[in-house]
Each structure stands twice: as C-alpha cells, then as structure tokens.
C-alpha positions in Angstrom: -24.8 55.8 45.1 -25.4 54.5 48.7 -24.7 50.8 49.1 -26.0 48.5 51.0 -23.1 48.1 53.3 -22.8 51.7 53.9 -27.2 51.7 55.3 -26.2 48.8 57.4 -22.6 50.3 59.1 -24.7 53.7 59.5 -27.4 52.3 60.9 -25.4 50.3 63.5 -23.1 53.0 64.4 -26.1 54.7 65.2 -27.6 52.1 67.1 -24.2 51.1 69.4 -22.5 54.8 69.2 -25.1 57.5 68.8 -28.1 57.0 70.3 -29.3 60.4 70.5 -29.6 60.0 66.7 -31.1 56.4 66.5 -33.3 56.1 63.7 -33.8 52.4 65.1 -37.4 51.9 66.8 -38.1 54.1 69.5 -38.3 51.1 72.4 -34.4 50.1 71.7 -32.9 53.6 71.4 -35.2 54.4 74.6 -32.9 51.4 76.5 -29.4 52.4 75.4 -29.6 56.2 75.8 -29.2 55.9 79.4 -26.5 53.8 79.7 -24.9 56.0 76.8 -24.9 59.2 79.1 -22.7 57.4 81.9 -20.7 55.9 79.2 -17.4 57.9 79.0 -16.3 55.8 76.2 -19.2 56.4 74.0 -18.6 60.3 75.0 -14.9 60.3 73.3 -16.4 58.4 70.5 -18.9 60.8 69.9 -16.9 63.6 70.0 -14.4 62.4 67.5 -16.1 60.1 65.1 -19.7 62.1 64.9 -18.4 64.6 61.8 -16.3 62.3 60.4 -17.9 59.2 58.4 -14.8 57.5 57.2 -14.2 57.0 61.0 -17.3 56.2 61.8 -16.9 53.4 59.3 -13.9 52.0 60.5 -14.6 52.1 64.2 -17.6 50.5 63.6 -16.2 47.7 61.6 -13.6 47.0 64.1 -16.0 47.2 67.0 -18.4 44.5 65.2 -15.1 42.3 64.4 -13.9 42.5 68.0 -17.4 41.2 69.3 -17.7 38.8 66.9 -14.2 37.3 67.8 -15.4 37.6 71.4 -18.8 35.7 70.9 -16.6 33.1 68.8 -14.1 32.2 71.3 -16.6 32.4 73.9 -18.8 29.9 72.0 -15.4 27.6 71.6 -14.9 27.4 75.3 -18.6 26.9 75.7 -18.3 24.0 73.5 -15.0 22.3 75.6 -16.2 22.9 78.9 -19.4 20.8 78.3 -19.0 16.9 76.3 -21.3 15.5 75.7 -21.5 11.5 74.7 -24.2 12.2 72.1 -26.8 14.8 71.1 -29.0 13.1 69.0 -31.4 9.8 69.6 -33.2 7.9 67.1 -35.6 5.5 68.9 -36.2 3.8 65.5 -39.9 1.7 65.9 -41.3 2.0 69.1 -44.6 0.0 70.2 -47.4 2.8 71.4 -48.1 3.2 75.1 -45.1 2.6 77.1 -42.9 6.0 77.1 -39.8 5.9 75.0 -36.6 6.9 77.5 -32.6 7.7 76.6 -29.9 9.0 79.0 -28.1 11.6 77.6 -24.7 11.9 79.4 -21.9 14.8 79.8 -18.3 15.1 81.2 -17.4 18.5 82.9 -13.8 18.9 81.0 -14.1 22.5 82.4 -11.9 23.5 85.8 -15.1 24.7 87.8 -18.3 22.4 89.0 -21.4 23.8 86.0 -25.0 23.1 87.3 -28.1 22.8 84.6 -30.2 25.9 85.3 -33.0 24.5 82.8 -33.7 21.5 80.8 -36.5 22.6 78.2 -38.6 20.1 76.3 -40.2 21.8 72.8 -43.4 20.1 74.0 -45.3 18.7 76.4 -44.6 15.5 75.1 -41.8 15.4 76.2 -40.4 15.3 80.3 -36.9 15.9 81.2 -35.3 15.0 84.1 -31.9 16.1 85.4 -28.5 16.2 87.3 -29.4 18.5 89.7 -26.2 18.8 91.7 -23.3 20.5 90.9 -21.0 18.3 88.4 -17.7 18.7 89.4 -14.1 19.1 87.3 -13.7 15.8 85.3 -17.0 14.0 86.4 -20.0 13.4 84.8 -24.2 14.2 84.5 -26.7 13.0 82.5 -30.3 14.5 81.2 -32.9 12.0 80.2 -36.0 12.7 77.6 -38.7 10.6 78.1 -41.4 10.8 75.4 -44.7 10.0 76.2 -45.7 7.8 73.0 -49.3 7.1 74.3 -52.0 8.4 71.5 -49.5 10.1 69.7 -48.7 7.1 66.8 -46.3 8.3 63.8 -43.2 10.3 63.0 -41.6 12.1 66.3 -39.2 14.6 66.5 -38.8 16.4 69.8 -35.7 18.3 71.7 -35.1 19.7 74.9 -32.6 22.6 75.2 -30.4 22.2 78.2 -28.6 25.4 79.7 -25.9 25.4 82.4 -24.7 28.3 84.9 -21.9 29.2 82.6 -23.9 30.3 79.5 -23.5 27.0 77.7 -26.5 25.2 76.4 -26.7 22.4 74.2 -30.2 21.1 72.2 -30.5 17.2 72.6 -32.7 15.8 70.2 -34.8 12.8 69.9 -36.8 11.0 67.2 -38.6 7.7 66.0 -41.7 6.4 65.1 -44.4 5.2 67.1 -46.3 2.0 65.8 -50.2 0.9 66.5 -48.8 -2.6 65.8 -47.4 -4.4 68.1 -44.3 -7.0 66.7 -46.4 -10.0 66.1 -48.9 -8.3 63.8 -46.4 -6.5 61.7 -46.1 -9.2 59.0 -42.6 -10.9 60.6 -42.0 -13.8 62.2 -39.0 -15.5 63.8 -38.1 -19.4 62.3 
C-alpha cells in the first residue's frame, strides 16, 4: 500500500532531483531542467539515488530538513536585525473626514545600514510614507499609515507590508472605527 508520505517524498524528489522525469506541470519542470544539466551535483545524485528508492527517500528528507533549518534561521535573523516598537494600531473611534495617522518606528539592531525597498498598503485607502534613507547600525526609521477615513464610516482593518534590502519584511497593521457622529451627538456629555 502506497502512503501518503511516500506520493509526496516521490513527487518532490522528482521535482528538486529528477527533472527529466517530473510528473509536476509541464511550466515548472520546463524552468529547472536547465539549470539541472549544468548542475554537477544533481548529476552524482542522479546517478546514485535514481535505482535506488530507499535513497531517494532519505536524501530527500535530509535535503527538505536542511532547507527548512536554513529558511528558519534565516527567518530568526530576519526578525533581530529589524525591531520594531509595535506592529499593530488600533485607532479605536475616529470622527469621519480628517485621515487617521500613526508612526510606526524601527531600530536597525543589525551590523549593516537596511533601506525599505517597498512599503505596500492592502488598499488604496490607505498611503504610506517612509524612511527613505539608509538606516544605519543602532539608529532608527519609521513608516507611517495614514487612512483616509473620508466616506468610508465603519469597521477598518488595513495593513501595509514593509520589505527591506535584506529580505526582511514585516506587515504593520492598523484598525478602528470610523463614526458619522461627531463627540457631541453621541449621547455623552462632560459635567
């Protein structure tokens, strides 16, 4: 009986070490076949793994460990080189029209100056503005979101995704509620 584990380690063998056999849509076997043939690595591999399954198995397993353990600890710097001071904004109540604005601010605990290469908004609701220098060693930036409350009264939840020339990128998020009344008509009054 075939499990499930053994479909998924064959087919991603095939997919990282034998392309030629790649039962994977056409398009991405198309892009790795050529890299493959000027891969002397994936040639050795092929020649001793392709008969033997048990191998295959285990060379795939360890490959897909080793990348994971890469991605993670490449993630965990990531996540130490940028700080931020917060990633989240709630706005609470805010009166319709005038746009609802919050500083977002970072420190670069990294040992080389990071530059924001994009700052994102999910909408067009929503306008970021940016360091656009280079933020050096120890110092700090700051991104602001400015939502744009006119005609849009309610529940708001918006985000802008903000990459940096190092591959880190970090989603700030903002939320509230925008009200049609302003704070006299909304039933309290100061003694």
């Amino acid at each position: 009986m075939i499990s499930l584990l053994d479909v998924f380690i064959e087919q991603i063998s095939e997919f990282f070490l034998f392309p030629k056999e790649c039962s994977l849509p056409e398009a991405i076997c198309r892009f790795f076949i050529p890299a493959y043939s000027q891969n002397i690595f994936g040639t050795v591999v092929d020649i001793f793994l392709q008969n033997n399954k048990t191998m295959k198995k285990i060379f795939t397993i360890g490959f897909a460990a080793m990348a994971a353990t890469a991605m993670l600890v490449a993630g965990i710097k990531q996540n130490e080189t940028i700080k931020w001071n917060k990633s989240t904004h709630d706005f609470g109540t805010v009166k319709m029209g005038p746009p609802a604005d919050v500083t977002f601010t970072f420190t670069n605990n990294g040992k080389a100056p990071v530059i924001i290469t994009a700052a994102a908004p999910s909408c067009g609701c929503t306008t970021p503005t940016y360091t656009k220098t280079p933020v050096m060693p120890g110092k700090t930036g700051e991104v602001k979101a400015s939502y744009g409350t006119e005609g849009r009264p309610g529940f708001f939840q918006k985000s802008v995704k903000v990459s940096f020339d190092n591959g880190a990128s970090t989603d700030l998020t903002i939320t509230g509620t925008v009200s049609t009344e302003s704070p006299a008509d909304n039933g309290t009054q100061l003694k």
